[in-house]
C-alpha positions as CSV (number, residue, x, y, z in Angstrom):
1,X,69.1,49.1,124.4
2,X,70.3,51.7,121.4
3,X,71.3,54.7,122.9
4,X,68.5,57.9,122.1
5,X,69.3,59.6,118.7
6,X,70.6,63.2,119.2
7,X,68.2,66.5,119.4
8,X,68.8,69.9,118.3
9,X,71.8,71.4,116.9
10,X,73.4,68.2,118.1
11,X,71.7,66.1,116.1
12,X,73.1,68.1,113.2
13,X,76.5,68.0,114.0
14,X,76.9,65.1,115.2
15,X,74.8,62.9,112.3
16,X,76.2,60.7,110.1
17,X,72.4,59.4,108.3
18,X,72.9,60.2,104.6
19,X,69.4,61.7,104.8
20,X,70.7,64.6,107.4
21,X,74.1,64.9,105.7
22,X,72.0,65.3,102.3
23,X,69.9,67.8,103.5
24,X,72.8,69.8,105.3
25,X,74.8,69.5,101.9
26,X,71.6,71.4,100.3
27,X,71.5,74.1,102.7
28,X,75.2,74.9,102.3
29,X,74.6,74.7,98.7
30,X,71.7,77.0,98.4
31,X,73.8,79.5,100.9
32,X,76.9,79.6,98.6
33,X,74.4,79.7,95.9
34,X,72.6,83.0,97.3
35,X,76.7,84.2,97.7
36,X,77.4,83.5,94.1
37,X,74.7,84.8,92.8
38,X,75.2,88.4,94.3
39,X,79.0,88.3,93.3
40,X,77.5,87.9,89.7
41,X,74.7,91.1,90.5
42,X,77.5,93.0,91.5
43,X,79.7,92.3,88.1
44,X,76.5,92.8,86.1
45,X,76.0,96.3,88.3
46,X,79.6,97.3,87.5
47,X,79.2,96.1,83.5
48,X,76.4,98.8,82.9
49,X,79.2,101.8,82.1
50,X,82.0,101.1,79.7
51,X,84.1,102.6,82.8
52,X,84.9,100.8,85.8
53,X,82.0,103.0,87.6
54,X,80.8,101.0,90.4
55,X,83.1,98.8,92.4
56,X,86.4,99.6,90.2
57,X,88.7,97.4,88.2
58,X,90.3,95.6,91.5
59,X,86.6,94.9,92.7
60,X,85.3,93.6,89.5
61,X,88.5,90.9,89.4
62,X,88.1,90.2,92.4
63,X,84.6,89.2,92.1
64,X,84.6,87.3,88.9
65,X,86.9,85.1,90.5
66,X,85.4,84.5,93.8
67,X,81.9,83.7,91.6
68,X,83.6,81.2,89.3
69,X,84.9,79.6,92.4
70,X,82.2,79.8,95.1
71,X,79.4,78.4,92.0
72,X,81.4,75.7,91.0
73,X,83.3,74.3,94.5
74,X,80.8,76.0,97.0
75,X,77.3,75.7,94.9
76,X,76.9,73.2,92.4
77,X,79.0,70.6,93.9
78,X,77.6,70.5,97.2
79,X,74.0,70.4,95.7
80,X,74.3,67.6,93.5
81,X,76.2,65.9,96.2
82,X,73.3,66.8,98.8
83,X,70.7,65.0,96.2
84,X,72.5,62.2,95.6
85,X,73.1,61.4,99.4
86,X,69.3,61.5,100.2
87,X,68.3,59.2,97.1
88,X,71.3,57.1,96.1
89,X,71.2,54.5,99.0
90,X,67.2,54.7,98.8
91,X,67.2,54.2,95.2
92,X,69.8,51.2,95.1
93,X,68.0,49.4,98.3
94,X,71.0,50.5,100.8
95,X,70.1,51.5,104.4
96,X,73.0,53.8,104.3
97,X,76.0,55.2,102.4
98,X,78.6,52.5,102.4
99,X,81.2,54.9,104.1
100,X,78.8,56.9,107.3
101,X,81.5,58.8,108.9
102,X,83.5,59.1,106.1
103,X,80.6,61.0,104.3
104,X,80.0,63.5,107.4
105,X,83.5,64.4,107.3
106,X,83.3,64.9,103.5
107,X,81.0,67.4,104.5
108,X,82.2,68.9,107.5
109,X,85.5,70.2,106.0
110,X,83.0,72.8,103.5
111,X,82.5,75.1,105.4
112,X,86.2,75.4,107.2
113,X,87.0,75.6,102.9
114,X,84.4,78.0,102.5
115,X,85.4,80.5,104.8
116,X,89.0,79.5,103.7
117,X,88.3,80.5,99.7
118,X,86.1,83.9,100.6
119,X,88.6,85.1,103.8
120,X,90.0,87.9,101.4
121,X,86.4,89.5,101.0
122,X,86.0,89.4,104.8
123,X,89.5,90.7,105.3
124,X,89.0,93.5,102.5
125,X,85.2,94.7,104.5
126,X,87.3,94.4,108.0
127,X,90.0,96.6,106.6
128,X,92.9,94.1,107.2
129,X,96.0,96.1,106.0
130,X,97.9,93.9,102.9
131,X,94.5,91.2,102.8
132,X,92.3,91.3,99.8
133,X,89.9,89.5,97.9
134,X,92.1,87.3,95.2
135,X,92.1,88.6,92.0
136,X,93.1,85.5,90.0
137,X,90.5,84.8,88.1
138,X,88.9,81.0,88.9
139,X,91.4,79.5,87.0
140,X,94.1,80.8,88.8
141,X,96.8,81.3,85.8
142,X,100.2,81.4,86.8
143,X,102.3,83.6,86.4
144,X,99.6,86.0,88.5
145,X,98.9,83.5,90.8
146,X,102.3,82.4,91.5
147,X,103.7,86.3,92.1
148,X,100.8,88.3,93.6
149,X,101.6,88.6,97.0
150,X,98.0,88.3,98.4
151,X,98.6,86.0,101.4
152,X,94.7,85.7,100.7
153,X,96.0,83.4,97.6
154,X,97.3,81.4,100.3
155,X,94.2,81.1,101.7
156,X,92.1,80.4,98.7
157,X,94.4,77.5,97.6
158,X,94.1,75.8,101.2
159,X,90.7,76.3,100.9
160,X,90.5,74.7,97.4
161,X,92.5,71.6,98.5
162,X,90.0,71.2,101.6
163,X,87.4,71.3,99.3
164,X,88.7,68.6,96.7
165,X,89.5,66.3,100.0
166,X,85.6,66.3,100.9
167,X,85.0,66.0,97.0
168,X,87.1,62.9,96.9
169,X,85.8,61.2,99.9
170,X,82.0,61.6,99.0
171,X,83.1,60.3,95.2
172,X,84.6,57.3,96.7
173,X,81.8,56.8,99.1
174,X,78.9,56.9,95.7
175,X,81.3,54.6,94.0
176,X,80.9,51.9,96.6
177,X,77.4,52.8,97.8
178,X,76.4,52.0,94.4
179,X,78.3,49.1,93.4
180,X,79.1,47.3,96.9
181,X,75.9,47.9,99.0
182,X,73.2,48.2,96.4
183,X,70.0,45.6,96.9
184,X,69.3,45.8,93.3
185,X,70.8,44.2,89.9
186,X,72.7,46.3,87.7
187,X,69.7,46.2,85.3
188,X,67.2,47.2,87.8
189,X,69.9,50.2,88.8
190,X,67.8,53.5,88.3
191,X,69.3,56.2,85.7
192,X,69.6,58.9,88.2
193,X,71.8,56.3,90.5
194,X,74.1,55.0,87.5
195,X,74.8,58.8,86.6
196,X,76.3,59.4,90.4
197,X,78.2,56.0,90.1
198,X,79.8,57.5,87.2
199,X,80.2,61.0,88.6
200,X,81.7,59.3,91.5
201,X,83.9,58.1,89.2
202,X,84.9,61.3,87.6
203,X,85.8,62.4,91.2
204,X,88.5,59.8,92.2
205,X,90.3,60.3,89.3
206,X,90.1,64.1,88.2
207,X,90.1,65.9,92.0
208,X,93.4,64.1,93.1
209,X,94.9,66.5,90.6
210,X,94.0,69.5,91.0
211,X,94.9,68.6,94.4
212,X,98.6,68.1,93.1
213,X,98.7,71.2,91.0
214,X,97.4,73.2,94.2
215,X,100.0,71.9,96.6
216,X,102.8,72.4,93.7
217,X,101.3,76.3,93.8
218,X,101.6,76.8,97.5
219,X,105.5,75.6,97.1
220,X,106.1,77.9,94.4
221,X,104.4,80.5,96.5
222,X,105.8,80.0,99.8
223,X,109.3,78.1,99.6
224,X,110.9,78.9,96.5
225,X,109.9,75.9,94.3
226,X,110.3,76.3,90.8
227,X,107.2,74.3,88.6
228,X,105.1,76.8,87.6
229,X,108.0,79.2,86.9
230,X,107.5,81.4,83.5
231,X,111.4,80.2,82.5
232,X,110.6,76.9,82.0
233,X,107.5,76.4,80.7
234,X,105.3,76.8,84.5
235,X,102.0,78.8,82.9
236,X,101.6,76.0,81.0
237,X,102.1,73.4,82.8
238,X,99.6,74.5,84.9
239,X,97.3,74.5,82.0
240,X,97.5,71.3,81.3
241,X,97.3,70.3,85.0
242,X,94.1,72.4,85.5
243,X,92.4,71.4,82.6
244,X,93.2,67.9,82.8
245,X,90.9,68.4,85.9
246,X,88.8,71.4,84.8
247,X,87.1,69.5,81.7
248,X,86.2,66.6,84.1
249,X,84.8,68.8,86.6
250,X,82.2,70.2,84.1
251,X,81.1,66.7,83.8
252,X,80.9,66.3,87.4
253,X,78.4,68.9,87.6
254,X,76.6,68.3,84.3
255,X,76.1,64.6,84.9
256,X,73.8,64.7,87.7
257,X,71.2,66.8,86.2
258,X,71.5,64.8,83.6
259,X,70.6,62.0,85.4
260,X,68.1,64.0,87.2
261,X,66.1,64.8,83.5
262,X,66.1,61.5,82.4
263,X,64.6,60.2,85.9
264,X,61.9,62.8,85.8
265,X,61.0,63.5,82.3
266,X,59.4,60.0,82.3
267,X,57.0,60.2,85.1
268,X,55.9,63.8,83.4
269,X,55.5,62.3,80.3
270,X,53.4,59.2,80.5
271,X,56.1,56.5,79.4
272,X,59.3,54.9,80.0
273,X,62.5,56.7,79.3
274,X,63.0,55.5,75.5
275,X,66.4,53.7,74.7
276,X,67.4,53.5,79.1
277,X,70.8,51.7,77.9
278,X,71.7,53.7,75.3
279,X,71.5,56.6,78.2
280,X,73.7,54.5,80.1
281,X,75.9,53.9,77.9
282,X,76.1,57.6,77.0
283,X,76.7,58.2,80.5
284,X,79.6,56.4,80.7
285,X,81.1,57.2,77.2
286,X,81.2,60.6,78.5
287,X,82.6,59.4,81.4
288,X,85.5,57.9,79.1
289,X,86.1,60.8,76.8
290,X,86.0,63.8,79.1
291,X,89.3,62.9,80.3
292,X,90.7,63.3,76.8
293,X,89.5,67.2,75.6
294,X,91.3,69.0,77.9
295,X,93.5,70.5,75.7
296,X,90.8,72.5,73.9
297,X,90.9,75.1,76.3
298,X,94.4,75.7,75.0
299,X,94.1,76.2,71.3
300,X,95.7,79.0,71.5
301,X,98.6,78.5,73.4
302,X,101.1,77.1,70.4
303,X,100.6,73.4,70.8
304,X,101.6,71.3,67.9
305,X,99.0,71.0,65.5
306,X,98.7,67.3,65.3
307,X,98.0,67.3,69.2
308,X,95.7,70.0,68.8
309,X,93.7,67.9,66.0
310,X,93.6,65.2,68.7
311,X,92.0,66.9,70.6
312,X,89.3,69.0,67.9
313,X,88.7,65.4,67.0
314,X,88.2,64.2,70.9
315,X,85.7,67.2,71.5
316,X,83.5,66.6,68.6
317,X,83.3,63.2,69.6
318,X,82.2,64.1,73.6
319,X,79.0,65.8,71.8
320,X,77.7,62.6,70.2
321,X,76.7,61.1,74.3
322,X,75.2,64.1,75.1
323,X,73.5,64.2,71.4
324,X,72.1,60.5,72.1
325,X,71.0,61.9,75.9
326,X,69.2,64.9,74.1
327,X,67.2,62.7,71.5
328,X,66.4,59.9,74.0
329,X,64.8,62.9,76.1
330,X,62.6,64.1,73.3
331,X,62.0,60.4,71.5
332,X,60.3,60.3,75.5
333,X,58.5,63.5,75.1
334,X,57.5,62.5,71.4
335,X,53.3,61.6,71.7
336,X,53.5,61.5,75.7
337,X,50.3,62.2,77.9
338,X,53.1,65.5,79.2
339,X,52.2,67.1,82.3
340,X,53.5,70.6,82.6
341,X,53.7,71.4,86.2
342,X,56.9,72.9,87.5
343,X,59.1,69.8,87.3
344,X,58.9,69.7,83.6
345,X,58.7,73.1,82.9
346,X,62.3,73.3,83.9
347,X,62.9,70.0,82.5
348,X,62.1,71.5,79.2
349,X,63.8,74.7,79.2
350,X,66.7,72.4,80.8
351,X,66.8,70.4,77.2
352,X,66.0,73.8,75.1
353,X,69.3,75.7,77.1
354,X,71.4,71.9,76.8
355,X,70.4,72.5,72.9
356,X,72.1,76.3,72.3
357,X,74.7,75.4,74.8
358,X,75.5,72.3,73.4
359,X,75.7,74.0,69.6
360,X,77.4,77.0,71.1
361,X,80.0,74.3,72.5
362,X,80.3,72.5,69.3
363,X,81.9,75.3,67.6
364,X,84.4,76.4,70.5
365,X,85.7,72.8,69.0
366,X,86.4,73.7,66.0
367,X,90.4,75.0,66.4
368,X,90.0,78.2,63.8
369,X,86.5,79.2,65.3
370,X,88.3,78.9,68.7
371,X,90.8,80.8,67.8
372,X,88.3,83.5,67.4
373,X,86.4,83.4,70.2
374,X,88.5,82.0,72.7
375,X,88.9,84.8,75.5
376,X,85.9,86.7,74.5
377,X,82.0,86.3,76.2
378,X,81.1,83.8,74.0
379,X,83.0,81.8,75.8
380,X,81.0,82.4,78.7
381,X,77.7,82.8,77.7
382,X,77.7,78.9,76.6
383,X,79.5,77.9,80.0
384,X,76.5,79.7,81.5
385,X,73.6,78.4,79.2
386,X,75.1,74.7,80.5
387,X,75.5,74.9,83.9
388,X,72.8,77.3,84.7
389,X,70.8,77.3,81.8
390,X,70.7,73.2,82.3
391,X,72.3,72.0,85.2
392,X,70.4,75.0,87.7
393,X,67.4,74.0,85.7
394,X,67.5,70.4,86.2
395,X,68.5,70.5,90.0
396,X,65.3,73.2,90.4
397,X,63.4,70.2,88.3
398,X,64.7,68.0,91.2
399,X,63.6,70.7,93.6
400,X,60.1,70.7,93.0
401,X,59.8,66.8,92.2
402,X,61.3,65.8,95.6
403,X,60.0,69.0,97.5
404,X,56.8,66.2,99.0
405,X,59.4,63.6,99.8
406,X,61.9,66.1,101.8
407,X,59.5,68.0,103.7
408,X,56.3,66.4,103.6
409,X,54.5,69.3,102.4
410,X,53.5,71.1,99.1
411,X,54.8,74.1,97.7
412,X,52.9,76.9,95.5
413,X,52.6,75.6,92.4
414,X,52.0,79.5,90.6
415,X,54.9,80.6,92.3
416,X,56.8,78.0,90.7
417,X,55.6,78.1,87.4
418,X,56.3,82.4,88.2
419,X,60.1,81.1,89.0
420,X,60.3,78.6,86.1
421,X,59.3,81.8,83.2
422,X,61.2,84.4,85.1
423,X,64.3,82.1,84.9
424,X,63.8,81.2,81.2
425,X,63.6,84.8,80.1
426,X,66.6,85.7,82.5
427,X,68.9,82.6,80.9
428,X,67.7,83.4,77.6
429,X,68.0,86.6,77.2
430,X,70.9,87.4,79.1
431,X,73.4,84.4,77.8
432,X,72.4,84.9,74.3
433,X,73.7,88.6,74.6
434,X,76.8,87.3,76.0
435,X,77.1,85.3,73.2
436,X,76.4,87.9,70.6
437,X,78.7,90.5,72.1
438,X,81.3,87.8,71.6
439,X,81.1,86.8,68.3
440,X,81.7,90.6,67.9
441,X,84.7,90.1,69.5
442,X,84.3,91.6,72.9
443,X,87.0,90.3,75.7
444,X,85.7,88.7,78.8
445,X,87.4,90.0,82.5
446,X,87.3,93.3,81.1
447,X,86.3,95.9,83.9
448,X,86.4,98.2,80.8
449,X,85.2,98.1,77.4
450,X,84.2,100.2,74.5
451,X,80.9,102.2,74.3
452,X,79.2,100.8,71.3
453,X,78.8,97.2,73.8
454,X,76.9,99.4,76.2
455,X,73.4,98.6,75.0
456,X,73.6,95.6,74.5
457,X,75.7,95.1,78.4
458,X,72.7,97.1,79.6
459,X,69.8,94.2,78.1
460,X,71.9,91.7,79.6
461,X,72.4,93.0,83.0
462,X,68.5,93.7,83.3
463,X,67.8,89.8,82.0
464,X,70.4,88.6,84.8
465,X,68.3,91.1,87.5
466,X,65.1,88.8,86.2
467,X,67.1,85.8,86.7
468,X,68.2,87.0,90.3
469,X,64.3,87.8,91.2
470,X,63.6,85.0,89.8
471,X,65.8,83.1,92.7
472,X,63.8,85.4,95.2
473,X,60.8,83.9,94.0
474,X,62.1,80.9,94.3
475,X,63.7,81.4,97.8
476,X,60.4,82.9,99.2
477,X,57.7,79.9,97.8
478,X,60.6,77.0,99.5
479,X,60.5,79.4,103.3
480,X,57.0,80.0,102.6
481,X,55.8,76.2,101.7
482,X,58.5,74.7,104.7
483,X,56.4,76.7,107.1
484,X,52.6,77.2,105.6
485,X,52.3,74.6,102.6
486,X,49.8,72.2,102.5
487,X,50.9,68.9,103.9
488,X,50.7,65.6,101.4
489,X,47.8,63.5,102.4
490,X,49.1,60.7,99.9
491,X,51.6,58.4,99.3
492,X,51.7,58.7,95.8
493,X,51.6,62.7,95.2
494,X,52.3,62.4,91.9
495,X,50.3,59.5,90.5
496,X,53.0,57.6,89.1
497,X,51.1,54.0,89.9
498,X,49.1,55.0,87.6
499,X,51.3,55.5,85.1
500,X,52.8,52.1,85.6
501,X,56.0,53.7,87.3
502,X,57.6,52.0,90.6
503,X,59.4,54.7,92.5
504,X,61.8,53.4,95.9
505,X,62.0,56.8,96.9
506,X,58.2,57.0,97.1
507,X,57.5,53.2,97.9
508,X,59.8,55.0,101.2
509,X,58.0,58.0,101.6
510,X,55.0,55.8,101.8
511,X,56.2,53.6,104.4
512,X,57.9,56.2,106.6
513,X,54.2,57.6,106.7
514,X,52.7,54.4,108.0
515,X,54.8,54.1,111.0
């Protein structure tokens, strides 16, 4: 006789079903999310004056680093990672990831490395004497980061490495799920499934070292080791360490949602994803390649210029994947029967941001048009139209679509459609100033700047206040719908039999509601 499954809070921290792990990988997401977000209200807040009126100069660097880190390590991580353990091993026919425990410790060490990476803000509100927030920037350049004496550095770096550890052991867990315990043949193998095979992937071979470069840090830091000294060429060594990494990890978190669009766009639009291999095979030519363009974050740094055209010629390349991805997803749209409920609204805006993002992108690889831009908000502005102008959009897409199959129960589709047009004019409106004030030539990390940027600082800070409603909207119709919405009285709550579409995940739901 099996011994009675856990109740409770013990169920929860005790679990090792990749449904529970999923979901508890969502809800830290969306918490670090919530946490991100304000970090980015408060820089917005404090980018209204030319003068470092609000928070001050220390406060704003401080919180542009803890946002870069908390939304890429704390947020979008976790979230894709919480999708792809609910669906993954019901998509490939598994009863569970291949690796149970392994996964539950993958996600047990977040939150030790969350608390870990944001100590210094807790320490700087507690008034802990020589503790602060780091003010590093996310990418953590040495010298700075080597010198400052911060212990909270200390911290953030152990927190980091924890993070990549979990990171690691949930990409090696997909890797296997996917190609060891699958029921299905590799042509049957959904598109949202291959793109966290690959992903998994990216993982095992990019987090290992940043891992290295981290530990090489805390030695230089803490007993006199000498790599990342200015002397011999440290600052950028760590460049090419981080980056090596850092171009990777976009495609870590840009991946999934890409897999995510081109699993639902089809069952909003009527017909088959058009050209499914090519996608695959897109997927895993960006797989390839972004291990080869790191070094186009470093233009500027006085690399030889035959190396440098290596890698112009690498980046250009990368776009022609996610070119094929983009014209597979409207070739499906083209003379569909299209459905615009709140999936495939953000679906849509997801391809329209991937578009400008992608273009925006496409010149930063050009070397003399990044020499011109690089350091300045144009830089950001198209890192923001891609991960939350496409990525954010597409896991919201994922939101709503699996919002039946999570909780059993519908959410409100006008305050969705409310979140879906708030978001759009938020992301549109604010990145495309960030843009513009960059090709003007206006320096990123800049507590400070001149006065004739005010205005256009000021239309951007009010669109990212109607993208952080927006989010309120969106936080109110899930709390709102988990408790009140109308439960699904069908196994198919999105017709897709008859569209022609078999669905595991809601050939499951159907079953789990039978017994």
């Amino acid at each position: 006789m099996s011994a009675e499954r856990p109740t409770g809070v013990r169920r929860w921290l005790t679990t090792v079903n990749h449904r529970d792990i999923g979901l508890l990988y969502l809800l830290f997401g969306t918490g670090a999310g919530l946490l991100g977000a304000l970090d980015a209200m408060m820089l917005r807040t404090d980018a209204l004056s030319p003068r470092p009126g609000v928070w001050g100069a220390a406060t704003y660097d401080a919180l542009f680093t803890t946002h870069g880190l908390t939304m890429l390590f704390l947020f979008a991580g976790p979230v894709v990672f919480g999708v792809g353990n609910y669906l993954v091993p019901i998509l490939v026919g598994a009863d569970e990831m291949a690796f149970p425990r392994v996964n539950a410790v993958a996600f047990w060490v977040l939150p030790p490395a969350a608390l870990l990476m944001r100590a210094g803000i807790v320490a700087d509100v507690l008034g802990v004497p020589g503790v602060g927030p780091p003010a590093v920037g996310w990418t953590m350049y040495p010298p700075l980061s080597a010198e400052m004496p911060n212990p909270d550095i200390d911290l953030l770096l152990l927190g980091l490495h924890l993070s990549g550890l979990g990171t690691v052991m949930s990409g090696i867990n997909f890797v296997v799920t996917v190609v060891a315990c699958r029921e299905v043949s590799w042509a049957e193998l959904d598109i949202f499934s291959w793109t966290m095979l690959v992903t998994g992937g990216l993982v095992v071979f990019a987090f290992p070292m940043l891992g290295s470069a981290l530990v090489m840090l805390l030695l230089d830091r803490n007993f006199g080791t000498t790599f990342f000294t200015t002397p011999g060429g440290g600052p950028l060594l760590w460049q090419h360490l981080f980056w090596f990494f850092g171009h990777p990890e976009v495609y870590i978190l840009v991946l999934p949602p890409m897999g995510i669009l081109s699993y639902v766009i089809p069952r909003f639009a009527g017909r088959k994803l058009f050209g499914f291999e090519f996608v695959v095979y897109s997927t895993l030519a960006i797989g390839v390649l972004s291990f080869g363009v790191w070094s186009h974050h470093m233009f500027t740094t006085g690399l030889d210029p035959r190396i440098q055209a290596s890698f112009m010629a690498v980046t250009l390349a990368i776009a022609v994947p996610s070119a094929v991805k983009t014209f597979n997803w409207m070739a499906t749209l083209w003379n569909g029967r299209v459905r615009l409920e709140a999936p495939m609204l953000f679906c849509v805006g997801a391809i329209a941001n991937f578009v400008v993002g992608g273009v925006t992108g496409v010149f930063l690889a050009a070397i003399p048009v990044d020499r011109l831009l690089h350091g300045t908000y144009y830089v950001v502005g198209h890192f923001h139209f891609m991960l939350v102008g496409m990525s954010a959009f597409a896991l919201f897409a994922a939101c709503y679509y699996w919002f039946p199959l999570l909780t059993g129960r519908w959410y409100d589709p006008r305050l969705a459609e409310l979140h879906f047009w708030l978001s759009a004019v938020g992301v549109v409106g604010a990145f495309t100033v960030l843009v513009l004030l960059g090709m003007d030539g206006l320096p990123r990390r800049m507590a400070t700047y001149p006065p004739r940027f005010a205005p256009l600082q000021m239309v951007a800070t009010v669109c990212a206040y109607v993208l952080g409603i927006a989010q309120l909207v969106w936080l109110w119709n899930v709390a709102r719908s988990l408790s009140r919405g109308d439960r699904v009285e069908t196994d198919d709550p999105w017709n897709l039999r008859e569209l022609g579409f078999r669905s595991r995940e809601w050939e499951w739901f159907a079953e789990r509601r039978e017994s």
